[in-house]
N, C-alpha and C positions, 0 to 999 in steps of 0.2 A: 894838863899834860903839854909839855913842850913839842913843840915841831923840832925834829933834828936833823937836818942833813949833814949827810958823810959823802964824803970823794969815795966814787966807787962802787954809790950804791947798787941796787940790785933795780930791777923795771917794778918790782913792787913796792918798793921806795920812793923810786924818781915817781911814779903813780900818783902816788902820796902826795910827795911833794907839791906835785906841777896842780893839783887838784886844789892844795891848799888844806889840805885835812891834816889836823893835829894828831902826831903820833910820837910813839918813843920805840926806840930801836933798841933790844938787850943783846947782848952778844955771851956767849958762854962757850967754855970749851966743847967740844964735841967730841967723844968716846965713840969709833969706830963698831970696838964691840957693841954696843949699846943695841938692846934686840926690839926698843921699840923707843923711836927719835923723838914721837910727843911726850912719853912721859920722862924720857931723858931731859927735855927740856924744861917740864914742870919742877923736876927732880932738883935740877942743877940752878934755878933761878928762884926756887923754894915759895913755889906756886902754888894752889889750890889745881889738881888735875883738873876741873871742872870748867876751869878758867882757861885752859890751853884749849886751841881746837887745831884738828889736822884737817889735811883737806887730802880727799882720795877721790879717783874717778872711778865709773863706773861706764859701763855701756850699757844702755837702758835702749833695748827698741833699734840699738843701730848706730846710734849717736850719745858722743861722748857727752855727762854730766856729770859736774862736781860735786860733788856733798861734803860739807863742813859741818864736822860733829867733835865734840870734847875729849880728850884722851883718855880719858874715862871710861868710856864707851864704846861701841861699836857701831857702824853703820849698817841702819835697817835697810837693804836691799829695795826692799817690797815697799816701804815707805816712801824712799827715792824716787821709785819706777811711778808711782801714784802722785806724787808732790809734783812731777813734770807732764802729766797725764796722760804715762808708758804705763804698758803690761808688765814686759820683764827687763830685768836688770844683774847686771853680773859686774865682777870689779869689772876694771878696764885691765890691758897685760900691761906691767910694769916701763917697757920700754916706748908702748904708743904713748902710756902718761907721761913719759920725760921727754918725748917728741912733741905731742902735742900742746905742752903749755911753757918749753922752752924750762924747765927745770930740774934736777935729778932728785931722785926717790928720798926723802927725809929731807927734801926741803922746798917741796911744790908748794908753792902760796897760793893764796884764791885769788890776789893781787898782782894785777902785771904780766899774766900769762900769754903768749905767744899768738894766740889767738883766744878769742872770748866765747868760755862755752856755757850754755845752760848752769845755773848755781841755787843751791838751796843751802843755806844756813838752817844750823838744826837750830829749833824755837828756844831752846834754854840759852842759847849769847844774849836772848834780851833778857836775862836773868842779873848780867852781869852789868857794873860800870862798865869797866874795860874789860876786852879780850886780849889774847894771845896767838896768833896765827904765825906761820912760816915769813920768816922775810926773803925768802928766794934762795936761802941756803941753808943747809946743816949749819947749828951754831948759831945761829940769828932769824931772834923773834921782833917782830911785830905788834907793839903793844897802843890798843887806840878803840875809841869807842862803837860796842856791835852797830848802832843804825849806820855808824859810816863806813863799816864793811860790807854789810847789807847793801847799801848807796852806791860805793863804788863797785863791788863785784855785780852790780843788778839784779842779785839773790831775791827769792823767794824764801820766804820764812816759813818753817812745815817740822812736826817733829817727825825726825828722821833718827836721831839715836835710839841704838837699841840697848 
């Protein structure tokens, strides 16, 4: 997989980059309508869903954590809250997530985020060669090996898909 730098990239790019980790960058149109952006993405770049992963926060205990799980799937709450060694957990509200990690909603990457929170990768990315994650914006994926997303995001790896 090629390294690709673009003028203009996103901080989960430059990430990438500056780290030295090989990755490929897809870019596809993005459908406003579209009622849910990871399988729009898997859809439009003619993925295996399983191979896409989203990344959504939650507030577990107080403090915001990310979990990254396949579009496929859904995020086990209770799983999350246990993989960080919280009780409980609820999504996080929609606009603390697009404050807190510097991106807007369908297209928060687990790379590059605004400040560095708690991360669990659900266990099935090390299923895959390559994954597929957010590059910082609706429209553009992130295509690069799970242990180096693991790596860079400083993920713990826990099954969290439900």
């Amino acid at each position: 997989m090629a390294k690709r730098k673009q003028s203009g990239g996103t901080p989960a790019t430059t990430a990438l980059a500056a780290a030295g980790v090989a990755f490929t960058v897809h870019e596809y149109a993005h459908d406003a309508r579209a009622a849910s952006y990871g399988e729009e993405a898997a859809e439009a770049m003619g993925i295996d869903p399983a191979q896409v992963f989203k990344t959504l926060l939650a507030d577990v205990d107080g403090r915001l954590v990310v979990g990254v799980v396949p579009v496929s799937g859904q995020l086990d709450l209770k799983a999350l809250a246990r993989a960080v060694d919280g009780r409980k957990a609820a999504m996080a509200d929609p606009q603390v997530a697009e404050r807190a990690t510097g991106y807007v909603l369908g297209g928060i990457s687990p790379l590059g985020q605004r400040k560095a929170h708690p991360t669990v990768v659900d266990a099935t990315a090390l299923d895959h060669e390559t994954v597929f994650v957010s590059a910082g914006r609706r429209g553009l994926e992130i295509e690069l090996n799970p242990a180096e997303l693991v790596r860079m995001s400083a993920a713990r790896v826990a099954p969290i898909r439900r």
